[in-house]
PDB file of N, CA, C and O in Angstrom:
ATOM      1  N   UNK A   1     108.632 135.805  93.717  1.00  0.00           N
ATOM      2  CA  UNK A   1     107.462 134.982  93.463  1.00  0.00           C
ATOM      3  C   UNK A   1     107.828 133.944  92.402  1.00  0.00           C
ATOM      4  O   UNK A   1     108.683 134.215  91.559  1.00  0.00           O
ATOM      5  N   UNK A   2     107.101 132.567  92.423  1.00  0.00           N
ATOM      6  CA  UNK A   2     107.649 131.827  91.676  1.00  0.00           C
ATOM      7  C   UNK A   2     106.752 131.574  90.477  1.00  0.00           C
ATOM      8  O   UNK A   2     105.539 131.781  90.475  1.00  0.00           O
ATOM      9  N   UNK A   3     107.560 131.040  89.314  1.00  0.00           N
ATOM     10  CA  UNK A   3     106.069 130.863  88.279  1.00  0.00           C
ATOM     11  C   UNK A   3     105.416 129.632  88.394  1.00  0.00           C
ATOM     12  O   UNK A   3     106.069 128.595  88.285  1.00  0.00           O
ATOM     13  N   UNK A   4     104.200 129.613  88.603  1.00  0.00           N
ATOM     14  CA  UNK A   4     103.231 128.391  88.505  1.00  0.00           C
ATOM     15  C   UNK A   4     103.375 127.983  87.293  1.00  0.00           C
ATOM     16  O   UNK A   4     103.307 128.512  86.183  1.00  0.00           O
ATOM     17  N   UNK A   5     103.694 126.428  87.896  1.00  0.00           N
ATOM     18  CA  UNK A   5     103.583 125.310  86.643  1.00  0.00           C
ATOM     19  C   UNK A   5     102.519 124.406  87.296  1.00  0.00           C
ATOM     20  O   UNK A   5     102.402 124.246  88.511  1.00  0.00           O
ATOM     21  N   UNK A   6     101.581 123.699  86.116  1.00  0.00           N
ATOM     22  CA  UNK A   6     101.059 123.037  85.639  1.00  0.00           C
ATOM     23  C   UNK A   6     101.385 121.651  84.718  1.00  0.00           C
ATOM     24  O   UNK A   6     101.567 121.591  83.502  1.00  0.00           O
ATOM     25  N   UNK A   7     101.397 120.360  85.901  1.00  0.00           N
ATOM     26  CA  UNK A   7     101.889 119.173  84.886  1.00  0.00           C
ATOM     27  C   UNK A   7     100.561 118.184  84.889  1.00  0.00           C
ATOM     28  O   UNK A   7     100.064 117.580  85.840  1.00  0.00           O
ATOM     29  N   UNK A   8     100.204 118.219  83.661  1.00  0.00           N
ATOM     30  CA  UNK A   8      99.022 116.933  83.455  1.00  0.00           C
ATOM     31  C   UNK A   8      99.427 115.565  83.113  1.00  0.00           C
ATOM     32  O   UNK A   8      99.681 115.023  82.038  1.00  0.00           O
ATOM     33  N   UNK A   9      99.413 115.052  84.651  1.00  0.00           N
ATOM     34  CA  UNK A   9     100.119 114.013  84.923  1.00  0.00           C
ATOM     35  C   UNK A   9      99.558 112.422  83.842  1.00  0.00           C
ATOM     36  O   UNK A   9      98.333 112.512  83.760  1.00  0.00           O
ATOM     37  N   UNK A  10     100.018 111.208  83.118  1.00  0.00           N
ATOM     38  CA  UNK A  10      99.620 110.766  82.712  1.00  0.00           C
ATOM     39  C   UNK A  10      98.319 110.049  83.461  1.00  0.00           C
ATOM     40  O   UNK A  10      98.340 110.371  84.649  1.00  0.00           O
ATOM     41  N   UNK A  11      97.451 109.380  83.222  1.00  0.00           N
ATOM     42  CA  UNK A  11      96.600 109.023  83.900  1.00  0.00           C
ATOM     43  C   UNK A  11      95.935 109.397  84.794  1.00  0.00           C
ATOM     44  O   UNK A  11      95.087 108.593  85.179  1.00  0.00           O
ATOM     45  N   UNK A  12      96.023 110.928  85.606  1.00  0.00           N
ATOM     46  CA  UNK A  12      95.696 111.010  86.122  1.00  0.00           C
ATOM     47  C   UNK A  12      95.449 112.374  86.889  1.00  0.00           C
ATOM     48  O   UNK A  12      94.480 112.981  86.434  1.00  0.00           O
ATOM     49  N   UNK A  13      96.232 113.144  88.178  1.00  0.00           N
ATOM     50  CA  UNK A  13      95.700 114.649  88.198  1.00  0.00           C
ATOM     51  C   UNK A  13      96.486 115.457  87.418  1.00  0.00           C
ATOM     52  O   UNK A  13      97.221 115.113  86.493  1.00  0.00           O
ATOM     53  N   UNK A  14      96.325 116.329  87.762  1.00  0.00           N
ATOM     54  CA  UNK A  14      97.443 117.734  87.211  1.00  0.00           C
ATOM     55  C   UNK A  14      98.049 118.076  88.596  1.00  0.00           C
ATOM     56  O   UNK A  14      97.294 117.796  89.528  1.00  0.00           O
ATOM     57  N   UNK A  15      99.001 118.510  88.872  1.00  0.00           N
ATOM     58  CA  UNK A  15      99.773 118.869  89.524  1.00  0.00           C
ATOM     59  C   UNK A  15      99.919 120.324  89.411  1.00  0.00           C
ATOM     60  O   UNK A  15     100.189 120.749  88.288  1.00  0.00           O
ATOM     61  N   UNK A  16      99.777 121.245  90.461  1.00  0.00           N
ATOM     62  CA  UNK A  16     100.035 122.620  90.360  1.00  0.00           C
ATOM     63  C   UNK A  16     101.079 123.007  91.813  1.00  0.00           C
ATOM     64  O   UNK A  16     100.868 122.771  93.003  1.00  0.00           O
ATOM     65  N   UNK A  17     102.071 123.585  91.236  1.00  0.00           N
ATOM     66  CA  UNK A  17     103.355 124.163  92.082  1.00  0.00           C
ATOM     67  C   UNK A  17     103.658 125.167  91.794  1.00  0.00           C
ATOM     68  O   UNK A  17     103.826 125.388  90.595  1.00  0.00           O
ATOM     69  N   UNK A  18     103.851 126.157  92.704  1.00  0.00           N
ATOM     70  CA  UNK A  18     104.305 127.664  92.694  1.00  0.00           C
ATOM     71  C   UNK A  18     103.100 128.237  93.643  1.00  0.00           C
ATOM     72  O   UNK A  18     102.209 127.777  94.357  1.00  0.00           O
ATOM     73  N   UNK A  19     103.540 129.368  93.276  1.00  0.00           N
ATOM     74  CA  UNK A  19     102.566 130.469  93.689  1.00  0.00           C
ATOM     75  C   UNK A  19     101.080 130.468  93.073  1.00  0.00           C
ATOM     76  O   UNK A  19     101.167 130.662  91.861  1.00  0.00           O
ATOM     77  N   UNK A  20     100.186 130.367  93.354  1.00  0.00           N
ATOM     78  CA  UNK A  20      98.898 130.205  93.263  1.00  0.00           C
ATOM     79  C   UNK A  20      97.799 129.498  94.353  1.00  0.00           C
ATOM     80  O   UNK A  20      97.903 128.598  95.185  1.00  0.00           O
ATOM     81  N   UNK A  21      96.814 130.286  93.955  1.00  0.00           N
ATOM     82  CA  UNK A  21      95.369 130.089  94.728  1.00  0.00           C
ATOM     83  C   UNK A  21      94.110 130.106  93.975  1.00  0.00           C
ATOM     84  O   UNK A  21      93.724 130.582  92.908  1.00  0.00           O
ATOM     85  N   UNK A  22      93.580 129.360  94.995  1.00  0.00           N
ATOM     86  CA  UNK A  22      92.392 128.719  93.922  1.00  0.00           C
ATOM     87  C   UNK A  22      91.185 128.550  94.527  1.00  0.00           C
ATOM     88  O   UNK A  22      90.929 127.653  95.331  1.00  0.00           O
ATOM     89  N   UNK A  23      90.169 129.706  94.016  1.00  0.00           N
ATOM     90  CA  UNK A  23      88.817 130.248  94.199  1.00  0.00           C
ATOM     91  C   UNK A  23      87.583 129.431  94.125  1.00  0.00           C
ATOM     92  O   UNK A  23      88.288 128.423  94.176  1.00  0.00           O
ATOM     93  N   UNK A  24      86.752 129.093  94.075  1.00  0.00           N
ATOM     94  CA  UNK A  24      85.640 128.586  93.840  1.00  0.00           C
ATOM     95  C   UNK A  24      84.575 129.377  92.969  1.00  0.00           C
ATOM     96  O   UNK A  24      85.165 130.239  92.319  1.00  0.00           O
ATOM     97  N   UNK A  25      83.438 129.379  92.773  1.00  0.00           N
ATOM     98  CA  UNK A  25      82.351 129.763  91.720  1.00  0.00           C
ATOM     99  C   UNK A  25      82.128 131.188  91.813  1.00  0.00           C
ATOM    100  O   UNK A  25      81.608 131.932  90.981  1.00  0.00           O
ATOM    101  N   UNK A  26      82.755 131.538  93.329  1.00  0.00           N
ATOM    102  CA  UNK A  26      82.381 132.348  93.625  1.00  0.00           C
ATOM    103  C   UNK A  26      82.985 133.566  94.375  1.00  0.00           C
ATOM    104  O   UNK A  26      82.543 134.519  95.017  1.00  0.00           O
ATOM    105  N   UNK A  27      84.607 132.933  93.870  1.00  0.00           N
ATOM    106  CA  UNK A  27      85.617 133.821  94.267  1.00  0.00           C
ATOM    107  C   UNK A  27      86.202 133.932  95.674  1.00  0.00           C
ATOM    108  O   UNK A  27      87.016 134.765  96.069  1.00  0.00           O
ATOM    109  N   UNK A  28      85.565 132.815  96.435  1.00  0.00           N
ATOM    110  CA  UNK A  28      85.990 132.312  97.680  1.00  0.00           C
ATOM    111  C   UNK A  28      87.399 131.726  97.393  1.00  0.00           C
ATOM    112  O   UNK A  28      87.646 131.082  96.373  1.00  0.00           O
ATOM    113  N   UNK A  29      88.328 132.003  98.396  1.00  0.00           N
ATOM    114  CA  UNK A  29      89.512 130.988  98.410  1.00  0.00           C
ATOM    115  C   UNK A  29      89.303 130.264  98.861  1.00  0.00           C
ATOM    116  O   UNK A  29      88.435 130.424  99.719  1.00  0.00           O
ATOM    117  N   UNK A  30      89.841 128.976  98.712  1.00  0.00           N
ATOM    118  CA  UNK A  30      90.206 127.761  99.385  1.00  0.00           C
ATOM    119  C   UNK A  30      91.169 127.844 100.479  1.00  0.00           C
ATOM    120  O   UNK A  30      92.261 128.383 100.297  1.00  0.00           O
ATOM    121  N   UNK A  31      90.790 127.279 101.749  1.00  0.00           N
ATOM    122  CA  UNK A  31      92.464 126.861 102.689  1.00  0.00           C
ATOM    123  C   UNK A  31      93.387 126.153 102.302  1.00  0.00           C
ATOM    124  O   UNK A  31      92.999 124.995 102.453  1.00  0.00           O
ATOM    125  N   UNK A  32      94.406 126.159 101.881  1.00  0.00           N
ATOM    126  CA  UNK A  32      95.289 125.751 101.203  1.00  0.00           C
ATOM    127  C   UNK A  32      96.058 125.170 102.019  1.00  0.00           C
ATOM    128  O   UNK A  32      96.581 124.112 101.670  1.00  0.00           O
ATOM    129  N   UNK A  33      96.371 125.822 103.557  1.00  0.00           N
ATOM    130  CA  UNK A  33      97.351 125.794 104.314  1.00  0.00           C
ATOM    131  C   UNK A  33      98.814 125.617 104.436  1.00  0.00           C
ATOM    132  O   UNK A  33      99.620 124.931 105.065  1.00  0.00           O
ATOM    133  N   UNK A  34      98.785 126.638 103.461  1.00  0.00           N
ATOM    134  CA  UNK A  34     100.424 126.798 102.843  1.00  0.00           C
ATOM    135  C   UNK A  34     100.828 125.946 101.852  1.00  0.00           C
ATOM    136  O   UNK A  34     102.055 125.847 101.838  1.00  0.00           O
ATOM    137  N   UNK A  35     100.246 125.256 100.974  1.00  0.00           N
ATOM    138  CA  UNK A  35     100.332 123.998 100.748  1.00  0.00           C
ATOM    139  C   UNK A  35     101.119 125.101  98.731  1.00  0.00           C
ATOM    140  O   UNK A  35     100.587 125.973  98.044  1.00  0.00           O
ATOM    141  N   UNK A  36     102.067 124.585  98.637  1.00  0.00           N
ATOM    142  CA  UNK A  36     102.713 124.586  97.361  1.00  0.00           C
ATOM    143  C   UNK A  36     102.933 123.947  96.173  1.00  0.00           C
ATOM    144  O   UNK A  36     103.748 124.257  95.304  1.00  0.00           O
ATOM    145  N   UNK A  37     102.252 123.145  96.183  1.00  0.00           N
ATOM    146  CA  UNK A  37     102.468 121.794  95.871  1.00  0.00           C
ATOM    147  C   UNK A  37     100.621 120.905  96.020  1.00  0.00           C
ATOM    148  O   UNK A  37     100.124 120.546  97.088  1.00  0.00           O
ATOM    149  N   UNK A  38     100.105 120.790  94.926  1.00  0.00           N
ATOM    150  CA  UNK A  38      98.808 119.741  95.051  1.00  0.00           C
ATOM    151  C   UNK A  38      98.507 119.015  93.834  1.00  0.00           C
ATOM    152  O   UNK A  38      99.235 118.787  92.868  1.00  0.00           O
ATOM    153  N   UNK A  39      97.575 118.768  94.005  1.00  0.00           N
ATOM    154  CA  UNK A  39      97.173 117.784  92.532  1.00  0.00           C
ATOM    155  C   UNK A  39      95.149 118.339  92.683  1.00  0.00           C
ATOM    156  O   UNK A  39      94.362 118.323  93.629  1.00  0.00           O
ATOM    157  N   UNK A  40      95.037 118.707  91.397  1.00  0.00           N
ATOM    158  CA  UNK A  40      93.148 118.749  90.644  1.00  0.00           C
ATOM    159  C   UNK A  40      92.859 117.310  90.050  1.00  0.00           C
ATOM    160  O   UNK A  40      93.157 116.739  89.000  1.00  0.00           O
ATOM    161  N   UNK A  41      92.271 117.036  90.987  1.00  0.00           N
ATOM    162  CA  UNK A  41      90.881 115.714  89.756  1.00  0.00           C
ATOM    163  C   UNK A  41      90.907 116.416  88.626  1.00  0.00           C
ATOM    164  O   UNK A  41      90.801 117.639  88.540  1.00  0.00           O
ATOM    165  N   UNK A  42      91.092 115.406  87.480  1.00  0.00           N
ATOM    166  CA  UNK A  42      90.904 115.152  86.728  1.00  0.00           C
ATOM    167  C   UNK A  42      89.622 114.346  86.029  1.00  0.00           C
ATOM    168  O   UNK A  42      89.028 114.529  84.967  1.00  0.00           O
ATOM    169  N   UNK A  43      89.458 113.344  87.133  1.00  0.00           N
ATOM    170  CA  UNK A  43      88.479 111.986  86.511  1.00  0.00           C
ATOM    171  C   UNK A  43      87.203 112.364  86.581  1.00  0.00           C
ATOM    172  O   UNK A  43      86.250 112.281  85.806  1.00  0.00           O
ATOM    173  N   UNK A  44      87.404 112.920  87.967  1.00  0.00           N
ATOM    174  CA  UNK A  44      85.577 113.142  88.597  1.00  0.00           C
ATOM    175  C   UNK A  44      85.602 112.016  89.845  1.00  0.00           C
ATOM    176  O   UNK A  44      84.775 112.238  90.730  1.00  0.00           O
ATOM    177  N   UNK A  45      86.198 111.192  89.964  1.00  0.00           N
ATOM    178  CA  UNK A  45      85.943 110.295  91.058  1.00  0.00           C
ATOM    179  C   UNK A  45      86.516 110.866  92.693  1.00  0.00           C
ATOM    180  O   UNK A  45      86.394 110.308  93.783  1.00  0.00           O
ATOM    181  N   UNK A  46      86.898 111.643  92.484  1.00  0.00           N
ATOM    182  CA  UNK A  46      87.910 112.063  94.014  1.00  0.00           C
ATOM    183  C   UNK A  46      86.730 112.593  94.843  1.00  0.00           C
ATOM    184  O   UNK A  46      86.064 113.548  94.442  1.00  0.00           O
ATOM    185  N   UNK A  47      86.447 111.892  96.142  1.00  0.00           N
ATOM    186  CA  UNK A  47      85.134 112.548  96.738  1.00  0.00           C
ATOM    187  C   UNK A  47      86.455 113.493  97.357  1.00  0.00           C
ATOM    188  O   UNK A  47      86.822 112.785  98.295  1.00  0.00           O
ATOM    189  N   UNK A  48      87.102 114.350  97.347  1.00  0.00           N
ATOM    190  CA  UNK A  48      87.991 115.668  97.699  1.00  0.00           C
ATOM    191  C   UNK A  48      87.713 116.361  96.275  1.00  0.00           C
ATOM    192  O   UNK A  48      88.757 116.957  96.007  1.00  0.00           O
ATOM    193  N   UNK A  49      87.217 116.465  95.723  1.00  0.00           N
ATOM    194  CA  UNK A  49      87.026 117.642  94.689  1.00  0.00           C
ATOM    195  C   UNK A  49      86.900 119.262  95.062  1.00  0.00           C
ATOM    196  O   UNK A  49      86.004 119.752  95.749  1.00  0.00           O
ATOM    197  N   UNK A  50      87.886 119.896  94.514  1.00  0.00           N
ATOM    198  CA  UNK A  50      88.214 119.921  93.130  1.00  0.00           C
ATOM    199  C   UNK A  50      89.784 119.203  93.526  1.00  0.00           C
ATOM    200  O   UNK A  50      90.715 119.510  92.781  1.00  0.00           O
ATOM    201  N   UNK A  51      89.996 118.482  94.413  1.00  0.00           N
ATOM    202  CA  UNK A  51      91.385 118.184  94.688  1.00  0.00           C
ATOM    203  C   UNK A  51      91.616 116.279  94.604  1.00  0.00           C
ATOM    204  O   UNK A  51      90.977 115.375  95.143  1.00  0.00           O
ATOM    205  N   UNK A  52      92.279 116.268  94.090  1.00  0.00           N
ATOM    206  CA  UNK A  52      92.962 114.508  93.338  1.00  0.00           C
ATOM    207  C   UNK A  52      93.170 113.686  94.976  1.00  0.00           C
ATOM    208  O   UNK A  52      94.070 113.938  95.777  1.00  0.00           O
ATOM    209  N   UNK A  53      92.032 112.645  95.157  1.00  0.00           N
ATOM    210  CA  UNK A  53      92.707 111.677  96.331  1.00  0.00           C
ATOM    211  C   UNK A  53      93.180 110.332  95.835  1.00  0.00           C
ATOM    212  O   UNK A  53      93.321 109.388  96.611  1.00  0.00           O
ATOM    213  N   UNK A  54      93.353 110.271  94.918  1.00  0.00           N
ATOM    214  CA  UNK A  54      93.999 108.894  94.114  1.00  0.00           C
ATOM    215  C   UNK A  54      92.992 107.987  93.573  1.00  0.00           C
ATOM    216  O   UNK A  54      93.340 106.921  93.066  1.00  0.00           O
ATOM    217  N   UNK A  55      92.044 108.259  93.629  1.00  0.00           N
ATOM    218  CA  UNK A  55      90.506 107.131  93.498  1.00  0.00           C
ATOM    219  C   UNK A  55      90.777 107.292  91.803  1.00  0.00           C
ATOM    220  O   UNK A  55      90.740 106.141  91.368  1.00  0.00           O
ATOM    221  N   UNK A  56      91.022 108.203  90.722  1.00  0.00           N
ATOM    222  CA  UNK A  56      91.462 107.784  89.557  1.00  0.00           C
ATOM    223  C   UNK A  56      91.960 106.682  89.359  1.00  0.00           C
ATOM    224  O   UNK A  56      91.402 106.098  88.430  1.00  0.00           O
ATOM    225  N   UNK A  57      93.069 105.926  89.992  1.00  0.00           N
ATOM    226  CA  UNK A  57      94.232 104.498  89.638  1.00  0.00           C
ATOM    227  C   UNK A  57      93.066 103.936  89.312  1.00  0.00           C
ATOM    228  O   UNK A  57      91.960 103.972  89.852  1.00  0.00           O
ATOM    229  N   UNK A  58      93.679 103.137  87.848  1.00  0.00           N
ATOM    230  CA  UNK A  58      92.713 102.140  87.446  1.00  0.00           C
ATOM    231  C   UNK A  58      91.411 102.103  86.614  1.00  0.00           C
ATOM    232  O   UNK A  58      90.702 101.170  86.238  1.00  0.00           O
ATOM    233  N   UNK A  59      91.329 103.785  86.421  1.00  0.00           N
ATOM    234  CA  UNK A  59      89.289 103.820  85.896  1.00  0.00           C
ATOM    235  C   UNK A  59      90.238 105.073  85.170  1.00  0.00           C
ATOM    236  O   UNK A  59      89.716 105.114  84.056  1.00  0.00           O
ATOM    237  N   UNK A  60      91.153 105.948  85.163  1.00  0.00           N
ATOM    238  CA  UNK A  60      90.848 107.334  83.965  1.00  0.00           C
ATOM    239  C   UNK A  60      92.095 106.720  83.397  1.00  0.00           C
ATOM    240  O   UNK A  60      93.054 106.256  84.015  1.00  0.00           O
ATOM    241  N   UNK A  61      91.905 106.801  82.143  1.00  0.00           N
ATOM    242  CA  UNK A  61      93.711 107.042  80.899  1.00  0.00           C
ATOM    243  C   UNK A  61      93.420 107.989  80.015  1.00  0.00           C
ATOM    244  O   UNK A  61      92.425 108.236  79.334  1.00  0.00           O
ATOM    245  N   UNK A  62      94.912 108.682  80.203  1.00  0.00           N
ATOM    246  CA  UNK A  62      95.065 109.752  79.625  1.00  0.00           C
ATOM    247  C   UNK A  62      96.692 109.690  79.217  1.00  0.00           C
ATOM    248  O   UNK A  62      97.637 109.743  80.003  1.00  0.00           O
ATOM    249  N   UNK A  63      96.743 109.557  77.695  1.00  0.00           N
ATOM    250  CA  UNK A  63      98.619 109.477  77.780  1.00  0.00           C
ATOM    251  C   UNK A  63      98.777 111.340  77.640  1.00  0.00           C
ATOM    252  O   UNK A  63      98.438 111.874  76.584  1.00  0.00           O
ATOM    253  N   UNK A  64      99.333 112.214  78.852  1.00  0.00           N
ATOM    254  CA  UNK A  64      99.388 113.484  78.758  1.00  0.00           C
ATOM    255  C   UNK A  64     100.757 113.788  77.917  1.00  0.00           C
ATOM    256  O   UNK A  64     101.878 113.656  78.409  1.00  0.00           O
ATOM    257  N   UNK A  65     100.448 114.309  76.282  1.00  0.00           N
ATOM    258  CA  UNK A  65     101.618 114.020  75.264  1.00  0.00           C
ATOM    259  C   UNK A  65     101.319 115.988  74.779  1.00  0.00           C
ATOM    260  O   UNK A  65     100.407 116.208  73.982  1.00  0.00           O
ATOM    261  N   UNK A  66     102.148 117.218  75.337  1.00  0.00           N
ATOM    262  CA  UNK A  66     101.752 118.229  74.928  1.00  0.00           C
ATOM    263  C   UNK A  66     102.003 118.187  73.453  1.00  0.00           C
ATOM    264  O   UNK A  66     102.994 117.715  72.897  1.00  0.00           O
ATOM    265  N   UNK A  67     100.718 118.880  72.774  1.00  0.00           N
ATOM    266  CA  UNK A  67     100.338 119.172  71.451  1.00  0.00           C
ATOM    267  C   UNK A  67     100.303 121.197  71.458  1.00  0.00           C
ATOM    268  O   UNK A  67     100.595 121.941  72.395  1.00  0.00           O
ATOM    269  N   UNK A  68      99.905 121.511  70.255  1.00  0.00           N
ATOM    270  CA  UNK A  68     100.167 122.934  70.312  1.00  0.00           C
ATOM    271  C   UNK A  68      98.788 122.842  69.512  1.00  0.00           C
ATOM    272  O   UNK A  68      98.559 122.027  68.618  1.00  0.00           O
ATOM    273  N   UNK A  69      97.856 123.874  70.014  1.00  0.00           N
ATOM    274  CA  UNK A  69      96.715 124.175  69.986  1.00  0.00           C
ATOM    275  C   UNK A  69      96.016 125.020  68.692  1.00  0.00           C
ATOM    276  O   UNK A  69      96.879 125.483  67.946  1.00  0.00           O
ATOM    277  N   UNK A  70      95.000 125.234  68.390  1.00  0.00           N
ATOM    278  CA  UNK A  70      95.051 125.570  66.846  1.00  0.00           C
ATOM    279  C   UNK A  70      95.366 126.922  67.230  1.00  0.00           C
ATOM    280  O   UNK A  70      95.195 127.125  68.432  1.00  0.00           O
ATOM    281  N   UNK A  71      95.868 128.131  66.408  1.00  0.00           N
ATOM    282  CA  UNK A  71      95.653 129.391  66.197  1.00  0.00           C
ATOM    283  C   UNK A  71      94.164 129.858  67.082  1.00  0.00           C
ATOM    284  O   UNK A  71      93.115 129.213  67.111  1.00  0.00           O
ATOM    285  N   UNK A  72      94.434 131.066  67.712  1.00  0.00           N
ATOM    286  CA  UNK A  72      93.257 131.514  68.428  1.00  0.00           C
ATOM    287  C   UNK A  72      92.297 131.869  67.408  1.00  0.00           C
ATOM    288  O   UNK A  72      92.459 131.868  66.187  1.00  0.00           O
ATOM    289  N   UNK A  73      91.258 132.178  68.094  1.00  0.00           N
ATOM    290  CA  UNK A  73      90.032 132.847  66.495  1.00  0.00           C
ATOM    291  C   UNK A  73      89.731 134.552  66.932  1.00  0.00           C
ATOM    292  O   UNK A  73      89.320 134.907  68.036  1.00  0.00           O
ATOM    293  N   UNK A  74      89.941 135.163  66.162  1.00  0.00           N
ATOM    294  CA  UNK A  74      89.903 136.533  66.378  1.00  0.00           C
ATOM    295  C   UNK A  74      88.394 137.122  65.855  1.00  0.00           C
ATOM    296  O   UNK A  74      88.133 138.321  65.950  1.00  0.00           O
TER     297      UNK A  74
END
């Protein structure tokens, strides 16, 4: 099995590759159709939600620069 990565692409979706599946509100899967490889909206504009159809170009910026997050709160 491979490890899922997660790249938050600049401007625009995230990219998810590997092994993973992805439920809805309600624990439904999605058809994926083998698919290894996709991109999540980010913007809100993709009438394919929760999945990236390119309608971001031009309207979301985001320079994706990883930072390290505060200490959890216990």
């Amino acid at each position: 099995m491979s490890k899922t990565k997660l790249t938050i692409n600049n401007n625009g979706s995230v990219k998810i590759e590997g092994d993973f599946e992805i439920v809805d509100k309600n624990g439904n899967a999605y058809g994926l159709q083998g698919r290894e490889v996709l991109s999540i909206c980010r913007c809100g504009l993709s009438q394919n939600k929760p999945f990236c159809d390119g309608a971001h170009k031009g309207h979301f910026e985001h320079d994706a620069i990883a930072f390290d997050l505060p200490p959890k709160k216990v």
